[in-house]
Biopython code that builds the backbone (N, CA, C, O; Angstrom):
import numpy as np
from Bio.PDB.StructureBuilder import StructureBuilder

atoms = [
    (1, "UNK", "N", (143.335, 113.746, 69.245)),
    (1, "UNK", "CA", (142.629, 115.005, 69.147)),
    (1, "UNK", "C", (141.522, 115.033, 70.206)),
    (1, "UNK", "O", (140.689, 114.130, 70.287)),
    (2, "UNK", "N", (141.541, 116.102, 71.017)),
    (2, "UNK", "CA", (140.475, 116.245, 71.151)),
    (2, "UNK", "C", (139.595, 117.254, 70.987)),
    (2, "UNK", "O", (139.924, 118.422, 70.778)),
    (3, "UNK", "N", (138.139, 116.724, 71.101)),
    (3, "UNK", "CA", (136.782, 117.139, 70.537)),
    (3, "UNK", "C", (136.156, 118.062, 71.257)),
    (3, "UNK", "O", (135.596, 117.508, 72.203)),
    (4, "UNK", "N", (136.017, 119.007, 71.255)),
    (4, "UNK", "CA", (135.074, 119.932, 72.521)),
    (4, "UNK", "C", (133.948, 120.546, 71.099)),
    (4, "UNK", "O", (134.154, 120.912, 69.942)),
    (5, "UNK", "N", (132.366, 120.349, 72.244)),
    (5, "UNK", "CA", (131.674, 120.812, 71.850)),
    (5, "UNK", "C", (130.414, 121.599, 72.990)),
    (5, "UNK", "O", (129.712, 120.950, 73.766)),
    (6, "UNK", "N", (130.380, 122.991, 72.841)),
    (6, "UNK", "CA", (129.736, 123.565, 73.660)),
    (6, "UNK", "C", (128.042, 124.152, 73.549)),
    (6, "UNK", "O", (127.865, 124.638, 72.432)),
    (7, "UNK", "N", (126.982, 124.208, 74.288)),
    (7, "UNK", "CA", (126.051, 124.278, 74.132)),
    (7, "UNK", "C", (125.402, 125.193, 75.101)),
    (7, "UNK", "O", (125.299, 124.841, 76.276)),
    (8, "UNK", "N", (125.076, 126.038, 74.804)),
    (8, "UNK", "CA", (124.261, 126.810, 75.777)),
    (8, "UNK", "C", (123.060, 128.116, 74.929)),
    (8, "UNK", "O", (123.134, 129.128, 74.232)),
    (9, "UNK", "N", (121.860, 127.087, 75.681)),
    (9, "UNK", "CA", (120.798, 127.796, 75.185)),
    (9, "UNK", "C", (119.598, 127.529, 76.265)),
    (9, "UNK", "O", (119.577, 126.507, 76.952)),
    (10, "UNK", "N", (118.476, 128.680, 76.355)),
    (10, "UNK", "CA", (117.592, 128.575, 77.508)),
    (10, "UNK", "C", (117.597, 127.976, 78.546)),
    (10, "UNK", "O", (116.885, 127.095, 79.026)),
    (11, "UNK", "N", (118.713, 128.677, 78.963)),
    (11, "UNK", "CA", (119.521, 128.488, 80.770)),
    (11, "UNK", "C", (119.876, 126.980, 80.691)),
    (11, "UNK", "O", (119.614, 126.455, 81.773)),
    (12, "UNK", "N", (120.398, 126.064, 79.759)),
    (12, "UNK", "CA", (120.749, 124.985, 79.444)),
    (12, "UNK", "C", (122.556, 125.194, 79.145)),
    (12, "UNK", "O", (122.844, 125.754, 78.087)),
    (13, "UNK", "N", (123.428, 124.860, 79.836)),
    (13, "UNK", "CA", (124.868, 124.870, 79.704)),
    (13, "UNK", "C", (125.496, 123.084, 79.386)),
    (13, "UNK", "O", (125.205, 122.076, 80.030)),
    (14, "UNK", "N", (126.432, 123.210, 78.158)),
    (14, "UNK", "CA", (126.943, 121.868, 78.391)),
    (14, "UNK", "C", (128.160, 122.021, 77.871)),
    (14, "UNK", "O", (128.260, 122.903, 77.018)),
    (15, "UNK", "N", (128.886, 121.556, 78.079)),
    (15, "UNK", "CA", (130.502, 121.118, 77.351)),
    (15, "UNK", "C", (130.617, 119.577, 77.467)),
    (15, "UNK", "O", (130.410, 118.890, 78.468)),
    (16, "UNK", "N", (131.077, 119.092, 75.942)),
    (16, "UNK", "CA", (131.821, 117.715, 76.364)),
    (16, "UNK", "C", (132.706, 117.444, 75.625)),
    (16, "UNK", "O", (132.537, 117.745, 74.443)),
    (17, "UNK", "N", (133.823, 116.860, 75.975)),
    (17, "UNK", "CA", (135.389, 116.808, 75.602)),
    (17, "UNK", "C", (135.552, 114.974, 75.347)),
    (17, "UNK", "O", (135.202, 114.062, 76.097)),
    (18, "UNK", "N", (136.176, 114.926, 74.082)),
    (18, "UNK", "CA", (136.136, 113.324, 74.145)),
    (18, "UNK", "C", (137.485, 113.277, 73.450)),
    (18, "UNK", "O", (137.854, 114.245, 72.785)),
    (19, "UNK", "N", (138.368, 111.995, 73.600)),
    (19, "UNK", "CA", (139.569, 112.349, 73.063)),
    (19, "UNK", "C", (140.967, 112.622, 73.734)),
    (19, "UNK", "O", (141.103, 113.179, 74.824)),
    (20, "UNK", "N", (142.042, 112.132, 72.896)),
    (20, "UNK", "CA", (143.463, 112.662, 73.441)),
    (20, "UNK", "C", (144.335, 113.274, 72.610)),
    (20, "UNK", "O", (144.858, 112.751, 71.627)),
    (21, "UNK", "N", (144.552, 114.770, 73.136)),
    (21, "UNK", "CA", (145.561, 115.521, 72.662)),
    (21, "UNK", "C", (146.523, 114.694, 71.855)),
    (21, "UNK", "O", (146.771, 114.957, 70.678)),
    (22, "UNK", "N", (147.024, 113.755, 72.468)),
    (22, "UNK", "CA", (148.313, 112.890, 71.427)),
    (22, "UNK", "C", (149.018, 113.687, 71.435)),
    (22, "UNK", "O", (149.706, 113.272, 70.502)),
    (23, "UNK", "N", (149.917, 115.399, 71.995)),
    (23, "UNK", "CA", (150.618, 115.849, 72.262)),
    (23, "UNK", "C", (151.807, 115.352, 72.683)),
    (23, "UNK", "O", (152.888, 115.589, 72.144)),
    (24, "UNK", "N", (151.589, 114.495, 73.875)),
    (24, "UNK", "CA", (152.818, 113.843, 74.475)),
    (24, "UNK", "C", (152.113, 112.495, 75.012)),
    (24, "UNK", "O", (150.909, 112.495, 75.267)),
    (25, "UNK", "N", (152.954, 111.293, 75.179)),
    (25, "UNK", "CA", (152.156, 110.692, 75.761)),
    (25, "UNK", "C", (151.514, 110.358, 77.044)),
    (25, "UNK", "O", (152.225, 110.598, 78.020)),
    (26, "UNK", "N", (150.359, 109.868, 77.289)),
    (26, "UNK", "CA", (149.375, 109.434, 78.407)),
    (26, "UNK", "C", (150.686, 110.342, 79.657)),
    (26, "UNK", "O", (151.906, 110.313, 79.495)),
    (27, "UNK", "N", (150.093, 110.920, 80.592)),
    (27, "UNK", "CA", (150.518, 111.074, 81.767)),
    (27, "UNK", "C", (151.665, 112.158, 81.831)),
    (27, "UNK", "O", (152.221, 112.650, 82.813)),
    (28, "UNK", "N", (151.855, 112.391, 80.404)),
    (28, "UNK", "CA", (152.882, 113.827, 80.616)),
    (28, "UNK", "C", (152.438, 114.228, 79.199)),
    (28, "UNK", "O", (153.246, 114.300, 78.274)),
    (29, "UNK", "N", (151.068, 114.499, 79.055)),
    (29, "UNK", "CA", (150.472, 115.709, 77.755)),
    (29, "UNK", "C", (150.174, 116.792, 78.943)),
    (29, "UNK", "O", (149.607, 116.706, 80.033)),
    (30, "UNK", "N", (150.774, 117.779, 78.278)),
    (30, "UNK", "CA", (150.188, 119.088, 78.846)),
    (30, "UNK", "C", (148.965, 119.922, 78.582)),
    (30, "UNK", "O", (148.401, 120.806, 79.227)),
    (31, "UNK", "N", (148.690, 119.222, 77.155)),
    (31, "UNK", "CA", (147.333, 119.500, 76.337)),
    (31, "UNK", "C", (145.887, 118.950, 77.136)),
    (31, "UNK", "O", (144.859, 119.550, 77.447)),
    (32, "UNK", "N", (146.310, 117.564, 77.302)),
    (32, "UNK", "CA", (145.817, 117.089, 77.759)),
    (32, "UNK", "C", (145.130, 117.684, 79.093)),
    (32, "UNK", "O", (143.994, 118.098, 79.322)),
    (33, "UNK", "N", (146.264, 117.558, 79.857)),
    (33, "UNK", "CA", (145.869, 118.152, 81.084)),
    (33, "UNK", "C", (145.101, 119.131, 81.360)),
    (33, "UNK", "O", (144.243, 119.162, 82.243)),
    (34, "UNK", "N", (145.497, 120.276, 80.329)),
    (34, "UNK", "CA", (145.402, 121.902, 80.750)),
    (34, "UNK", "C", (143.413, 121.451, 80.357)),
    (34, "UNK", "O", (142.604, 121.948, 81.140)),
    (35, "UNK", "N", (142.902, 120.640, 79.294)),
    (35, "UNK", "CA", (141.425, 120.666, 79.529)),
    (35, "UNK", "C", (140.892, 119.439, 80.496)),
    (35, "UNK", "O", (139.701, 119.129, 80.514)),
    (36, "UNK", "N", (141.650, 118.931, 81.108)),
    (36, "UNK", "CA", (141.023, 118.070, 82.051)),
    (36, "UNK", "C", (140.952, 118.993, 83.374)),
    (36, "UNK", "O", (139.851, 119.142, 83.904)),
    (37, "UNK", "N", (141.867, 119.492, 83.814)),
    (37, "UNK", "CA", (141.781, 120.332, 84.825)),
    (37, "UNK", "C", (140.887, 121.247, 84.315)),
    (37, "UNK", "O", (140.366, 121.543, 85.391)),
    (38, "UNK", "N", (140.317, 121.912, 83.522)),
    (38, "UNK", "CA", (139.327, 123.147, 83.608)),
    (38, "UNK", "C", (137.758, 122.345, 83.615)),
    (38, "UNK", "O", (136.766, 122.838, 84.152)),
    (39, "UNK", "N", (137.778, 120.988, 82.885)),
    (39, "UNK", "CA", (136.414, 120.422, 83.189)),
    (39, "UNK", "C", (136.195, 119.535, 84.882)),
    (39, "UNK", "O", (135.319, 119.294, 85.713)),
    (40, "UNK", "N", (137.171, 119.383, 84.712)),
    (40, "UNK", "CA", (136.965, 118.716, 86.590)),
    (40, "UNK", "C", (136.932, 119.773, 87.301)),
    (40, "UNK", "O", (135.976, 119.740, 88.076)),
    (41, "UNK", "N", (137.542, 120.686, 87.384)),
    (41, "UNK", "CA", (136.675, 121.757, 87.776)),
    (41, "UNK", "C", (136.113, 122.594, 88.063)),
    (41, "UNK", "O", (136.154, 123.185, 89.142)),
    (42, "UNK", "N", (135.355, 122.852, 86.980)),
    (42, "UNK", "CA", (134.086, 123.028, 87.301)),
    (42, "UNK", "C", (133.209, 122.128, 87.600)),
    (42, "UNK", "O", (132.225, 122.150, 88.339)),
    (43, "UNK", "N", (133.740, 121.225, 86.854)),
    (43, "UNK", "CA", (132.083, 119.896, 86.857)),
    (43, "UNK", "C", (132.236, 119.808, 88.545)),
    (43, "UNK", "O", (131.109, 119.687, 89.026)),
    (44, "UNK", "N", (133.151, 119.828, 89.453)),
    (44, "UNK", "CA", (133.324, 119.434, 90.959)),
    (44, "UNK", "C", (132.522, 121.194, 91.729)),
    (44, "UNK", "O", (131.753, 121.501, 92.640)),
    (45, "UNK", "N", (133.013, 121.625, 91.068)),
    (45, "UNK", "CA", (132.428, 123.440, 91.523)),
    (45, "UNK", "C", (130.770, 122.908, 91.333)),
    (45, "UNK", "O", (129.967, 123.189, 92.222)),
    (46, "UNK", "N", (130.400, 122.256, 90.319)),
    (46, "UNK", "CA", (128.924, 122.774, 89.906)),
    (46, "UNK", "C", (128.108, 121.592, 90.964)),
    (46, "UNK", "O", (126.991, 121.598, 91.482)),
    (47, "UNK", "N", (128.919, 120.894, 90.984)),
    (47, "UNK", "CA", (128.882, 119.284, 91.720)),
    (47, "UNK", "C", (128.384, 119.805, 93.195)),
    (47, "UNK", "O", (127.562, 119.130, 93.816)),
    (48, "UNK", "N", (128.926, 121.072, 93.756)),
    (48, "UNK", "CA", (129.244, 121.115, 95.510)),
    (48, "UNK", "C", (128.143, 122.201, 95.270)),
    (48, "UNK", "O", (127.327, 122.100, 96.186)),
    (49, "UNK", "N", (127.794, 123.208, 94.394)),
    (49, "UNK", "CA", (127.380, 124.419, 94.679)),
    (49, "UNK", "C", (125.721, 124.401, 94.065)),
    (49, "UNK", "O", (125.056, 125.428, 93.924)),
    (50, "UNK", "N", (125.254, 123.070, 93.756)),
    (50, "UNK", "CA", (124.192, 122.969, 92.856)),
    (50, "UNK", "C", (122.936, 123.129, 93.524)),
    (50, "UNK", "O", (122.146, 123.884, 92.959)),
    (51, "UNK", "N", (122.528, 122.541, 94.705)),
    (51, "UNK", "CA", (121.721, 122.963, 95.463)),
    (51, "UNK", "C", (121.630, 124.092, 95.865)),
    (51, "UNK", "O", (120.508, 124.598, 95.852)),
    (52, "UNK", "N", (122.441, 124.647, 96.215)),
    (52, "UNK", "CA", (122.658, 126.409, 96.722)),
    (52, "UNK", "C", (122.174, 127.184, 95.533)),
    (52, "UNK", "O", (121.343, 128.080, 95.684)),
    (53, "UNK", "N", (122.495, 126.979, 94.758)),
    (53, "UNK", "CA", (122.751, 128.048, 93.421)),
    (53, "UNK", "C", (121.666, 127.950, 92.667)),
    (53, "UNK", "O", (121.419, 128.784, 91.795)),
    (54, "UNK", "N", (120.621, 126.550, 93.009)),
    (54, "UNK", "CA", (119.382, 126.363, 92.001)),
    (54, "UNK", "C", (119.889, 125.991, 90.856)),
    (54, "UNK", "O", (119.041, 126.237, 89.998)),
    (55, "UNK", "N", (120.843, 125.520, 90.377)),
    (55, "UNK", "CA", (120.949, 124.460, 89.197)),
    (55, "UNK", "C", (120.245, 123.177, 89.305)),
    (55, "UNK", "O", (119.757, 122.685, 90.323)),
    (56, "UNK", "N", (120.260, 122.734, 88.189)),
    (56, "UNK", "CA", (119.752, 120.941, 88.184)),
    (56, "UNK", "C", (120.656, 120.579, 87.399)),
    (56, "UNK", "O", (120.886, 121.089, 86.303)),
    (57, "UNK", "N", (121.294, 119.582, 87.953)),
    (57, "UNK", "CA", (122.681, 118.546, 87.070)),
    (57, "UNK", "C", (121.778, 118.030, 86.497)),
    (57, "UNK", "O", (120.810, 117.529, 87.070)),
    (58, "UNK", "N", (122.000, 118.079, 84.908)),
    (58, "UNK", "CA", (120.980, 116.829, 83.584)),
    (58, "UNK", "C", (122.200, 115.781, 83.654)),
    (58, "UNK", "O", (121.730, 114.699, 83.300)),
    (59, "UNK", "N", (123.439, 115.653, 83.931)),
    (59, "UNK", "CA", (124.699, 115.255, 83.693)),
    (59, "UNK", "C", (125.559, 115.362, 83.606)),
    (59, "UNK", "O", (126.050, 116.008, 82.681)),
    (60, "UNK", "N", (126.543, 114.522, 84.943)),
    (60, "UNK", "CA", (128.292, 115.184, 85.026)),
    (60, "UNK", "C", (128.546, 113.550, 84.919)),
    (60, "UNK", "O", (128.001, 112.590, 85.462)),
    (61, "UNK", "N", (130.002, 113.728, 83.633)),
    (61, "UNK", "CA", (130.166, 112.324, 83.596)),
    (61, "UNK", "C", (131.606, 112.364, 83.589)),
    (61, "UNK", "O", (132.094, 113.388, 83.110)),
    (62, "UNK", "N", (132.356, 111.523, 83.991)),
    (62, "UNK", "CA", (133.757, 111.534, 83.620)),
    (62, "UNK", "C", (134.130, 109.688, 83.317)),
    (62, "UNK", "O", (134.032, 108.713, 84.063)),
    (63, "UNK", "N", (134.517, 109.813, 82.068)),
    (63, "UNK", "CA", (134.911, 108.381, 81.563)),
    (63, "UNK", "C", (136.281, 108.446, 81.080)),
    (63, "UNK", "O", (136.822, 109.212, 80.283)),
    (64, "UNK", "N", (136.697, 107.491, 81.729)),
    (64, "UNK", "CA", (138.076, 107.540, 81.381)),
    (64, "UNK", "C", (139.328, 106.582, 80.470)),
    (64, "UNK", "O", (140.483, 106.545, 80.046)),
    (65, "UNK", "N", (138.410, 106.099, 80.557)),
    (65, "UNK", "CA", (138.175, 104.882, 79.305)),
    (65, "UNK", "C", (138.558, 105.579, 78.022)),
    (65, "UNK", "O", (139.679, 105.832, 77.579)),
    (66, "UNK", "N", (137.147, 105.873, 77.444)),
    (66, "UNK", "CA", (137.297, 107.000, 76.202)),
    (66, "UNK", "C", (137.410, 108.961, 76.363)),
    (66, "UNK", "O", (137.011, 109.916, 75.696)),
    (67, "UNK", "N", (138.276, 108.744, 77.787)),
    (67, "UNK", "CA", (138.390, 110.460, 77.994)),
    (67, "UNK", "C", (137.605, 111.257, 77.588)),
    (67, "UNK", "O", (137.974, 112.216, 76.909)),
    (68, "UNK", "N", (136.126, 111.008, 77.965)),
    (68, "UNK", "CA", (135.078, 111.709, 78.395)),
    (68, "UNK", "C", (134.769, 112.561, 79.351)),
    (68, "UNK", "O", (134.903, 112.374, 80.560)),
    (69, "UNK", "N", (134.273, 113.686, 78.711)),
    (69, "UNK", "CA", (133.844, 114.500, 80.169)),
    (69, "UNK", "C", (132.628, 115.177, 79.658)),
    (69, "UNK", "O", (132.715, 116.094, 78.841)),
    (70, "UNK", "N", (131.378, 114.704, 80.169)),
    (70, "UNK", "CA", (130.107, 115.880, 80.025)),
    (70, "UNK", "C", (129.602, 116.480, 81.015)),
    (70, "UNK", "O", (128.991, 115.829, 81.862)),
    (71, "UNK", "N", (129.696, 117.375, 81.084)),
    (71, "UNK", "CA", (128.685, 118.743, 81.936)),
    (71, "UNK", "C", (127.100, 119.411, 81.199)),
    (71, "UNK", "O", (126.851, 120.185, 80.275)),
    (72, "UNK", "N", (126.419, 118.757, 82.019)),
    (72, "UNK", "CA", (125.445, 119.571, 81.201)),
    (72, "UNK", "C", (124.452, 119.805, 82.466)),
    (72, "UNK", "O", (124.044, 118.940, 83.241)),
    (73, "UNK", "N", (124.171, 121.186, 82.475)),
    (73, "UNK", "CA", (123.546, 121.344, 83.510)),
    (73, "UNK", "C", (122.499, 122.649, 83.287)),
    (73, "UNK", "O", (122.987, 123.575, 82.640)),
    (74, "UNK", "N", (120.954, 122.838, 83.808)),
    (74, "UNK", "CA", (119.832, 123.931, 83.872)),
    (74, "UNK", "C", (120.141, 124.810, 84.701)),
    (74, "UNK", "O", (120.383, 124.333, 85.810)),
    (75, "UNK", "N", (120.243, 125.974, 84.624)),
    (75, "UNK", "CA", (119.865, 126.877, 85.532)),
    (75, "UNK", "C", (118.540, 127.562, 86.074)),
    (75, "UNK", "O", (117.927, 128.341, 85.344)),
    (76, "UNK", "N", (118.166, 127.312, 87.164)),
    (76, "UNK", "CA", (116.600, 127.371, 87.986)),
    (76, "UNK", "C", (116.778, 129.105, 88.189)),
    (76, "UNK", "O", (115.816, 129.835, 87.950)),
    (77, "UNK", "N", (117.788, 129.535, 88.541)),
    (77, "UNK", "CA", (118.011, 130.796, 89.178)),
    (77, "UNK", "C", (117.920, 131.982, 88.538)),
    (77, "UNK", "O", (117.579, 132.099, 87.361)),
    (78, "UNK", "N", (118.120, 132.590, 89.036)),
    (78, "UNK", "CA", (117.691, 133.940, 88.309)),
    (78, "UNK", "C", (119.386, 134.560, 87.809)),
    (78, "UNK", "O", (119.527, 135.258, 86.805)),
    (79, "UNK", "N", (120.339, 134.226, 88.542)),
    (79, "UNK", "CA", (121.561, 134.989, 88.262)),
    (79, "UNK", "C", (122.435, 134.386, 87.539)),
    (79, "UNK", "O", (122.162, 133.225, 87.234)),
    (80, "UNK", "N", (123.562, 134.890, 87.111)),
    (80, "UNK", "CA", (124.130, 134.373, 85.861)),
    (80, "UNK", "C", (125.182, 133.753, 86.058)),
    (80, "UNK", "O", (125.835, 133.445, 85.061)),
    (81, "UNK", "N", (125.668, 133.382, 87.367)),
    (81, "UNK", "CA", (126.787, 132.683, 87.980)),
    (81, "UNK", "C", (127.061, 131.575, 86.876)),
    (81, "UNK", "O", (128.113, 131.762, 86.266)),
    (82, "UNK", "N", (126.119, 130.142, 86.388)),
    (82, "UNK", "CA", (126.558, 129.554, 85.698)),
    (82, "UNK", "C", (126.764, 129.510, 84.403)),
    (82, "UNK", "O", (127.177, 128.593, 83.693)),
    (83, "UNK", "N", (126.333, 130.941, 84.077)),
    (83, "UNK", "CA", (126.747, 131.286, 82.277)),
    (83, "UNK", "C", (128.055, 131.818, 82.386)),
    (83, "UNK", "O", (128.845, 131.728, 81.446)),
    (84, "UNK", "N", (128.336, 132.343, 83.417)),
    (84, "UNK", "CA", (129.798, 133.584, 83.358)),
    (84, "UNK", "C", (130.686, 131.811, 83.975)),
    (84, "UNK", "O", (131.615, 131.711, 83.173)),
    (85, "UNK", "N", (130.748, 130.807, 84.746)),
    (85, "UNK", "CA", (131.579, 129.921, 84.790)),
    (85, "UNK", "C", (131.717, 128.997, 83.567)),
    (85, "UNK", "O", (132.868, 128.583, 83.434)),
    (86, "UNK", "N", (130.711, 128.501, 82.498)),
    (86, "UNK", "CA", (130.762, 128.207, 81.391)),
    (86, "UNK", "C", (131.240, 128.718, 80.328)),
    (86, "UNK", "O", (131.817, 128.125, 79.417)),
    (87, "UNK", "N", (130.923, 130.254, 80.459)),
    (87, "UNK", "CA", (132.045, 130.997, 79.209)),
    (87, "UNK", "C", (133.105, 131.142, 79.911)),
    (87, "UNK", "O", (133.712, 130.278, 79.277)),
    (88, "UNK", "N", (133.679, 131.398, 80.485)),
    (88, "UNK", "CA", (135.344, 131.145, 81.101)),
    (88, "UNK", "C", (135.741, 129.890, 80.678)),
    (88, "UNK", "O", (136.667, 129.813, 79.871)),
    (89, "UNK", "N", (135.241, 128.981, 81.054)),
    (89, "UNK", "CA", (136.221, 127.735, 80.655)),
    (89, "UNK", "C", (135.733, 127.573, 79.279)),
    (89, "UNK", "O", (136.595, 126.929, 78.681)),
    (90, "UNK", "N", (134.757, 127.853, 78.498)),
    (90, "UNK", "CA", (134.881, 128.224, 76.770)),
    (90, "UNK", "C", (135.664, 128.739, 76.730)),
    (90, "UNK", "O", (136.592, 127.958, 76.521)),
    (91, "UNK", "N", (136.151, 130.127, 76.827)),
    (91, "UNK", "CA", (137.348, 130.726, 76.130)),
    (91, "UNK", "C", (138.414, 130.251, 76.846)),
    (91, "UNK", "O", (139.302, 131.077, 76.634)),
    (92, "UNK", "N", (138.813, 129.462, 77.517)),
    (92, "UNK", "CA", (139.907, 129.148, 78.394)),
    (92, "UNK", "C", (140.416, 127.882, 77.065)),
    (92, "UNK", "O", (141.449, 128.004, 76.407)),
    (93, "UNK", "N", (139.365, 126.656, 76.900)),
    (93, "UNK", "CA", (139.530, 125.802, 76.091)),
    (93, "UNK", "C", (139.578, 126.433, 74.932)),
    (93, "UNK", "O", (140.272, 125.764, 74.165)),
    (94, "UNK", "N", (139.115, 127.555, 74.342)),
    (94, "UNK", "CA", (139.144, 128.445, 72.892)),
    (94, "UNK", "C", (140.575, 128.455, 72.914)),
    (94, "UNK", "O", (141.147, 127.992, 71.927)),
    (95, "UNK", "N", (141.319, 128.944, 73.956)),
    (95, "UNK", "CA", (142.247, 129.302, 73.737)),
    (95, "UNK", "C", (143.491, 128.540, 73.487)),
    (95, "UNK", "O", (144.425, 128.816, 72.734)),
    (96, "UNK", "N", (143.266, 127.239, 74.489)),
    (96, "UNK", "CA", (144.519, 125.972, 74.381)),
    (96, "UNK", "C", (143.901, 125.510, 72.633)),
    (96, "UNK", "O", (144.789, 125.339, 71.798)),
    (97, "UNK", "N", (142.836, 125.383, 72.301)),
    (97, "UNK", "CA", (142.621, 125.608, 71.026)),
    (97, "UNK", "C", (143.531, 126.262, 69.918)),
    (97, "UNK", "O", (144.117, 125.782, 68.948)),
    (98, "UNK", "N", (143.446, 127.332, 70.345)),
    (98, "UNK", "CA", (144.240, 128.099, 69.299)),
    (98, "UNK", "C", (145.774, 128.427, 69.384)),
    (98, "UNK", "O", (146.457, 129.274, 68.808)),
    (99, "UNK", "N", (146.210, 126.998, 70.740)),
    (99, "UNK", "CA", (147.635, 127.471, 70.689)),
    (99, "UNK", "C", (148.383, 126.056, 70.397)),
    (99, "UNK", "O", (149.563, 125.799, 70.155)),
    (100, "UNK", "N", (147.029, 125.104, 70.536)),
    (100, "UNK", "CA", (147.202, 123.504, 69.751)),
    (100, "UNK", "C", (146.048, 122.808, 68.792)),
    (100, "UNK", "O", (145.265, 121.885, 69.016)),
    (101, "UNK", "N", (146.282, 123.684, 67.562)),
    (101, "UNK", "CA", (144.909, 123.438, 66.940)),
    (101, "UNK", "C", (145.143, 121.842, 66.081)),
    (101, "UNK", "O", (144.234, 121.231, 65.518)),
    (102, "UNK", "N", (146.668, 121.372, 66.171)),
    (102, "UNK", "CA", (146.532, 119.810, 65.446)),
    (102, "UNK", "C", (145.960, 118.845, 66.909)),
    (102, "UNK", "O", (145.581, 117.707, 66.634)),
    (103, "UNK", "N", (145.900, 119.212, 68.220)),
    (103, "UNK", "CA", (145.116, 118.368, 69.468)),
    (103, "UNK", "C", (144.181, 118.833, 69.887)),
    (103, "UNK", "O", (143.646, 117.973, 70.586)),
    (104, "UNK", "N", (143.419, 120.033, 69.894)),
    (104, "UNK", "CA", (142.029, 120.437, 70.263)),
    (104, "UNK", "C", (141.268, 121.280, 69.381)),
    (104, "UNK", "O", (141.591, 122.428, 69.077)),
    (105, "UNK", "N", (140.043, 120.548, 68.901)),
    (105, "UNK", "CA", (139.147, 120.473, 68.209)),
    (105, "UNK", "C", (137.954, 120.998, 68.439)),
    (105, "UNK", "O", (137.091, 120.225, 68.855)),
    (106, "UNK", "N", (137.571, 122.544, 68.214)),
    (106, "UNK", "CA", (136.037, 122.867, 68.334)),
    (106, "UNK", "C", (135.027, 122.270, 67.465)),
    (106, "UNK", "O", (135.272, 122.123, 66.267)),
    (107, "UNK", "N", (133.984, 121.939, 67.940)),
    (107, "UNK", "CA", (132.909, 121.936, 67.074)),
    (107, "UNK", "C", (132.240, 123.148, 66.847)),
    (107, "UNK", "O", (132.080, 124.143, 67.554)),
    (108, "UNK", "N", (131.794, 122.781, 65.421)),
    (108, "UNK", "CA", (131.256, 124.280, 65.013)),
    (108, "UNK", "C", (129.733, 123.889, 64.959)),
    (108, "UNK", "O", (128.887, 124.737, 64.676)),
]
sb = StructureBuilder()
sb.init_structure("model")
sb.init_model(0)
sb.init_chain("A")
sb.init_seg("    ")
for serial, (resi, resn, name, xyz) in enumerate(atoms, 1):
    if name == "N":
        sb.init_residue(resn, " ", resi, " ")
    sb.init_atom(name, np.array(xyz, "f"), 0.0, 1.0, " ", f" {name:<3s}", serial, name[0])
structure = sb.get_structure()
């Protein structure tokens, strides 16, 4: 299973995903995949564009060990670029959610 839990409050954004779909195994889950590709990236988007954009990375982690991924990052700026890329990949993961709810797990 995995765990997603999302956070965003006073220009503070985070997602972190821990866990395996167990869909199929290691290296051909599609579950898997479909939220590793939406947190790599962004976490690589927020990674290249952070200076420009006035964010401050608090933490981009990728462990692969225990299939970890945290993003958690401030927004300095005035515009909403990194709330509108954080709710996209929320409802993106909402959605592989709700189309594999025995492998991905919201926190409430």
């Amino acid at each position: 299973m995995i765990n997603v839990k999302f956070y965003a409050k006073n220009n503070r954004y985070s997602i972190r995903t821990n866990g395996h779909a167990e869909y199929a195994p290691l290296g051909q889950d599609i579950v898997c995949a479909s939220v590793s590709t939406l947190m790599y990236t962004l976490a690589n988007y927020i990674a290249d564009k952070a200076e420009e954009k006035g964010w401050k990375i608090l933490n981009i982690t990728f462990d692969e060990k225990t299939t970890e991924v945290v993003i958690d990052v401030l927004d300095k700026s005035d515009n909403n670029i990194l709330e509108s890329l954080f709710s996209m990949v929320e409802d993106q993961i909402k959605d592989i959610s709700e189309m594999y709810p025995l492998n991905v797990k919201i926190a409430s």
